[in-house]
C-alpha positions in Angstrom: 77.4 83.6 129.1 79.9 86.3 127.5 79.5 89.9 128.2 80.9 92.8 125.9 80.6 96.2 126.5 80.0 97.5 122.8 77.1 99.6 121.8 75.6 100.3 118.7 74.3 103.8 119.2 77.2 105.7 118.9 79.6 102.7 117.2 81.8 105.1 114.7 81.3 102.6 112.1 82.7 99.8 113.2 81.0 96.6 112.3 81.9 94.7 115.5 79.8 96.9 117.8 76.1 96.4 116.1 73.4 94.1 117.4 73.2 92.4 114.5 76.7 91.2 114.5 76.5 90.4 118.2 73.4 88.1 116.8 75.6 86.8 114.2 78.1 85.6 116.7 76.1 84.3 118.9 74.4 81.7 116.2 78.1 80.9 114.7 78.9 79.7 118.5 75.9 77.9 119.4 75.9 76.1 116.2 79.8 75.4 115.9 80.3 74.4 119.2 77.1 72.9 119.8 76.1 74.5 123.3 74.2 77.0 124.3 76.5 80.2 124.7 74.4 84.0 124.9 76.1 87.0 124.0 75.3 90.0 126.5 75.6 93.4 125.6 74.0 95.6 128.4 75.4 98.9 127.0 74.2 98.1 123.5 71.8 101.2 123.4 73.3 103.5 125.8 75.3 106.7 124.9 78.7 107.1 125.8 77.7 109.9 128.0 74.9 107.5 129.8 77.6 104.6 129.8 79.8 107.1 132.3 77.1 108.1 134.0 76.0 104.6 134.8 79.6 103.6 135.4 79.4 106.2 137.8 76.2 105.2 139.3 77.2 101.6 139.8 80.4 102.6 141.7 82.8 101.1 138.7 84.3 104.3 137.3 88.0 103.0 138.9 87.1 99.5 136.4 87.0 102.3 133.7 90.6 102.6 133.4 91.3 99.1 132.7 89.1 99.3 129.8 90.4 99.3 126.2 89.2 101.8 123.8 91.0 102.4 120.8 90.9 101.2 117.5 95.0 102.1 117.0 96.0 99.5 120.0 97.2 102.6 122.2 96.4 102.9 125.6 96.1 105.5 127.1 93.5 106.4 124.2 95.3 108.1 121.2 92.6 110.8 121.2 92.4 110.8 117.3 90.7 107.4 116.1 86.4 108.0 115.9 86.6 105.6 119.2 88.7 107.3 121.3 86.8 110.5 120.0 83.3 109.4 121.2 84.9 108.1 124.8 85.9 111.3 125.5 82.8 113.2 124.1 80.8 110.3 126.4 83.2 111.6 129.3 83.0 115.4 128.8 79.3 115.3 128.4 78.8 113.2 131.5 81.4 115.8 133.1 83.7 113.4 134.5 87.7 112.7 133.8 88.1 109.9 132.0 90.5 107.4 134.8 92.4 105.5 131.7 93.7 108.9 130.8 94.1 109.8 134.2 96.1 106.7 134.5 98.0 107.1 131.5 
């Protein structure tokens, strides 16, 4: 069992985030390692906004700042790439500070 955290709905473009390519991935592994690996992606249809919120509902929000956003390798987020962009939309909606900018 792996588990990402990407999501589809609101991916900026990024081909690593869709369903289908999770799909993909999970085939290539089951056939070239020959076991039976499944890909979970819980947050594949959620918002940004409702991924905070649930973050927030589950008690992880402090697990938020050791997540990994950005598309330019900086952390905190660089606030510029369309990733980093839609984390904080997903945080300002769901009216709560981001903790991996809080962090810094």
């Amino acid at each position: 069992n792996l588990v990402t955290g990407v999501a589809q709905t609101d991916y900026s473009g990024y081909p690593d985030c869709r369903e289908a390519t999770m799909d993909a991935l999970q085939t290539a592994l089951n056939l070239g390692m020959e076991a039976d690996f499944k890909i979970h992606a819980p947050l594949m249809h959620l918002s940004k906004r409702q991924t905070v919120e649930l973050a927030r509902d589950l008690g992880a929000l402090p697990a938020m700042a050791l997540t990994h956003t950005c598309y330019n390798g900086e952390r905190p987020p660089c606030g510029r790439c369309p990733a980093c962009e839609l984390r904080a939309l997903g945080f300002s909606e769901a009216g709560i500070d981001d903790p991996l900018v809080a962090s810094g």
